[in-house]
C-alpha positions as CSV (number, residue, x, y, z in Angstrom):
1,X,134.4,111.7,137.8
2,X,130.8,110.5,136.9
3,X,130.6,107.0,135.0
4,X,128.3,107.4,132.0
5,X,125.8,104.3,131.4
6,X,126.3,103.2,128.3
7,X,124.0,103.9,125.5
8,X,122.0,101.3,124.8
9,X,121.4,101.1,120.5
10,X,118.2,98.6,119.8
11,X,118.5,96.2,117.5
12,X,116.0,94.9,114.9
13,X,115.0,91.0,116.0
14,X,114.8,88.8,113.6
15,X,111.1,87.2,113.8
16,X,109.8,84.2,113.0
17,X,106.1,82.8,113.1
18,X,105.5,79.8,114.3
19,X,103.1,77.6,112.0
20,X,99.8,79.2,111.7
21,X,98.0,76.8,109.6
22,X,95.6,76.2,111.9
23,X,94.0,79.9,112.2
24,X,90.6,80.8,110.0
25,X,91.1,82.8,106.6
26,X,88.8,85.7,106.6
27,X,88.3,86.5,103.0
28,X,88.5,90.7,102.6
29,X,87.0,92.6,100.0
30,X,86.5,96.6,101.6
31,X,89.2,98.3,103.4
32,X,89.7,101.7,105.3
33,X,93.1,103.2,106.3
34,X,93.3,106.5,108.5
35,X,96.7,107.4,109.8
36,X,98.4,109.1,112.9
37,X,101.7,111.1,113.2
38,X,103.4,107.6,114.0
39,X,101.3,104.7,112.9
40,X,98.0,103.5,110.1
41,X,94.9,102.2,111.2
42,X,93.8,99.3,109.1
43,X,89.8,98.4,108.9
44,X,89.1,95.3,106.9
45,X,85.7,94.2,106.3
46,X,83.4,92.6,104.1
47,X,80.5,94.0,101.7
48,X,78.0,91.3,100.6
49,X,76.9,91.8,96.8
50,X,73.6,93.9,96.5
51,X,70.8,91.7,94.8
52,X,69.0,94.0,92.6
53,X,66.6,95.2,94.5
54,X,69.0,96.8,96.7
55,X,70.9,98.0,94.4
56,X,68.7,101.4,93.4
57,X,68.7,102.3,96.6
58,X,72.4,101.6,97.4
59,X,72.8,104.1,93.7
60,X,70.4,106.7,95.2
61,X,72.1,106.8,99.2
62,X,76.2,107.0,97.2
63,X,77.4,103.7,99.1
64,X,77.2,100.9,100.4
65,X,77.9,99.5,104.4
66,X,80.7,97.0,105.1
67,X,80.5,94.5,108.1
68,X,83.8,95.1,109.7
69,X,85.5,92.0,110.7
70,X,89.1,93.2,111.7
71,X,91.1,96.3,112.8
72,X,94.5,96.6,113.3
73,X,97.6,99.5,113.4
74,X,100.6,99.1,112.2
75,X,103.7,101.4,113.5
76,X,105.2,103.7,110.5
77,X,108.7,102.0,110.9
78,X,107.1,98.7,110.4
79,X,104.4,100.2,107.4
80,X,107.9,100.5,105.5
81,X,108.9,97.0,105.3
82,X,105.1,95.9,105.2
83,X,105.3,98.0,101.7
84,X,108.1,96.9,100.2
85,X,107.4,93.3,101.4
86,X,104.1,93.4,99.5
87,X,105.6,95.2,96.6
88,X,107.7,92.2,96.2
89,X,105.4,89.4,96.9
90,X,102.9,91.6,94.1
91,X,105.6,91.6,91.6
92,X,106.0,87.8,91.9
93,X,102.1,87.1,92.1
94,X,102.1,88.9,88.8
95,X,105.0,87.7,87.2
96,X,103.3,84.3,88.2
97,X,100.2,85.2,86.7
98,X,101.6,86.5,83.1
99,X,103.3,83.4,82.8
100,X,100.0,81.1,83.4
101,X,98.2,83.6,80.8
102,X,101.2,83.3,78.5
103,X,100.8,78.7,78.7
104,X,97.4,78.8,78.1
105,X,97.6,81.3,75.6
106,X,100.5,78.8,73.7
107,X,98.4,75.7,74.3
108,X,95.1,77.2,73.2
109,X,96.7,77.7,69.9
């Protein structure tokens, strides 16, 4: 008789970052997504506000160029706790917000 390996079942690792104060903020304000059968590709970048005289001829071509500063894929399994991660940090950002708006709202009057 034949001994079978084992099967060997991964397991999710728990991860935590180690203190990342110290990295730049790049400040966003365009981004692209395009997707594959198993994972997104992120493009973040940055679009500069048109003065006017720009801004005809940004109407006239349909859009405008971003200066990409980042690019980045993330895996589908990981894309579904990326959403629902920043589903729930969105919720509390906004629940955060109302509540500002509702205290100045009570002290204004």
């Amino acid at each position: 008789m034949s001994q079978q390996e084992p099967k060997v079942i991964p397991t999710p690792l728990n991860v935590k970052f180690a203190d990342a104060s110290n990295l730049p903020i790049l400040h966003v304000n365009a981004m692209g997504i395009h997707s594959s059968s198993d994972e997104f590709f992120f493009t973040l970048g940055v679009v500069v506000p048109p003065d006017r005289e720009e801004l005809q001829t940004i109407q006239e071509v349909g859009h405008v160029i971003a200066q990409p500063i980042y690019r980045f894929a993330v895996s589908r399994d990981n894309m579904e706790k990326f959403l629902e991660l920043m589903a729930n940090q969105y919720n509390q950002q906004t629940a955060l917000v109302d509540e500002l708006q509702r205290q100045r709202t009570e002290t204004s009057n």
